[in-house]
N, C-alpha and C positions, 0 to 999 in steps of 0.2 A: 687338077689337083697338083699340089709341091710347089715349084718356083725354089726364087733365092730366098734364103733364108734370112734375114737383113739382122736379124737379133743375135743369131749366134755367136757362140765364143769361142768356137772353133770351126777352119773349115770344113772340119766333115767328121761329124761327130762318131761315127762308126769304126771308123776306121784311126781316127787322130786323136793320141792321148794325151790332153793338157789340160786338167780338169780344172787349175784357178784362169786358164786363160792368158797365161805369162807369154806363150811363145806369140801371139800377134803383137805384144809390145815392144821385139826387137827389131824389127820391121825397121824401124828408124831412128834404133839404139846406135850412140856414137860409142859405144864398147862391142858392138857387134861382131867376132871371130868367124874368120873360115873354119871351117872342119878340123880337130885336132890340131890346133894352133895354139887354143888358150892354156897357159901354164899360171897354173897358183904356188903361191910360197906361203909361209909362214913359221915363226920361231925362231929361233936359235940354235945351234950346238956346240958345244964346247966354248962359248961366246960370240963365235963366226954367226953373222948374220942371212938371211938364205934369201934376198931383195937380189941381191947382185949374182949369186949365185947362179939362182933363177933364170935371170936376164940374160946370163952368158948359156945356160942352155937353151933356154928358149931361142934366142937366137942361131944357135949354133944349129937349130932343130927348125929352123924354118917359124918361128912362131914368137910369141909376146908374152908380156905379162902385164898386169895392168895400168903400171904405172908406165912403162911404152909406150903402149896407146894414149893415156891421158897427156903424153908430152907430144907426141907422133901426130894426134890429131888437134892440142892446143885446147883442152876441156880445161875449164879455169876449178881448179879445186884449192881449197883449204890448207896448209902445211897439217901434217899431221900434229895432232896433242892431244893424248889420251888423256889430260885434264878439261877441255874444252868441247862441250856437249853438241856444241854445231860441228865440229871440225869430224869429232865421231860417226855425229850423224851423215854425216855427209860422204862418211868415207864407208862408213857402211851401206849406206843406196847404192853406189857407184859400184863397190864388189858385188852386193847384193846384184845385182844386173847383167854385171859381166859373168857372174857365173850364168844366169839364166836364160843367157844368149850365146852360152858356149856350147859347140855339140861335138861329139865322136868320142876319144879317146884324148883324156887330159893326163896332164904330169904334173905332181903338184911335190914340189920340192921344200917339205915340212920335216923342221928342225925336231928337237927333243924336246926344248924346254918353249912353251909356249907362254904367252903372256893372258893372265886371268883375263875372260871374258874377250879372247881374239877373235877377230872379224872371219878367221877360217872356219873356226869351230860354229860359230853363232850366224853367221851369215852365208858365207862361200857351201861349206859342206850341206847342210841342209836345203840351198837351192840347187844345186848341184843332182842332190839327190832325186829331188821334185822332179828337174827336169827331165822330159821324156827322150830329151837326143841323147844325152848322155849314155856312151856305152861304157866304159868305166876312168876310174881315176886311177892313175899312177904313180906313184912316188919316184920319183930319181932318185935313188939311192946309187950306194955303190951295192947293198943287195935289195931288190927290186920287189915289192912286194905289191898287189895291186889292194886298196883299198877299199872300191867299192869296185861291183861287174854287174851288169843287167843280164 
């Protein structure tokens, strides 16, 4: 009686929490992060944009942000234009993923004023939250608040 299990969605259902199944998918995700590496951005404040921000912490911290990696490792994406529904879509997969393939403790360096319907809000935090590696998100601020903690 038992064996391998050849169907499942996860490897060990008892004990491993991924109940849509996402974490077998980064296996051979080209966004895939070490531990506490991945840093998200998003917004604005005071007009200062939080892309480059990011990047200089991130770096500064041993770690990426996503558009790092997609130049770092030469993934062909789309220019951003949030009037053109492929470019969207496409840039929302690519977050979509990277957050789903990030695990430990993240910093996500988010502005004030966000833009209706941004890929953090709608895509990054909600998989973010799903995923089970995830121990919590942090904002870089100058005061420091953690956003989400498992």
């Amino acid at each position: 009686m038992g064996g391998e299990n050849f169907y499942a969605f996860a490897p060990n259902a008892q004990e491993w929490v991924d109940p849509l199944g996402l974490n077998k998918c980064c296996e051979n995700s080209k966004v895939k992060t070490e531990p506490n590496t991945a840093f998200f951005w998003s917004g604005r404040t005071d007009g200062i944009g939080g892309q480059h921000i990011a990047a200089d912490i991130a770096k500064s911290n041993g770690g990426t942000i996503l558009e790092m990696l997609i130049e770092a490792r030469k993934i062909i994406m789309p220019t951003w234009d949030q009037n053109n529904q492929a470019s969207i879509k496409a840039w929302e997969d690519i977050s979509s993923e990277y957050a789903t393939c990030a695990s430990g403790t993240l910093t996500g360096v988010i502005g004030k004023d966000l833009r209706p319907g941004n890929i953090w809000k709608n895509r990054e935090l909600p998989a973010l939250k799903n995923n089970p590696n995830i121990i919590k998100i942090d904002p870089k601020t100058k005061i420091s608040t953690v956003i989400f903690q498992r």
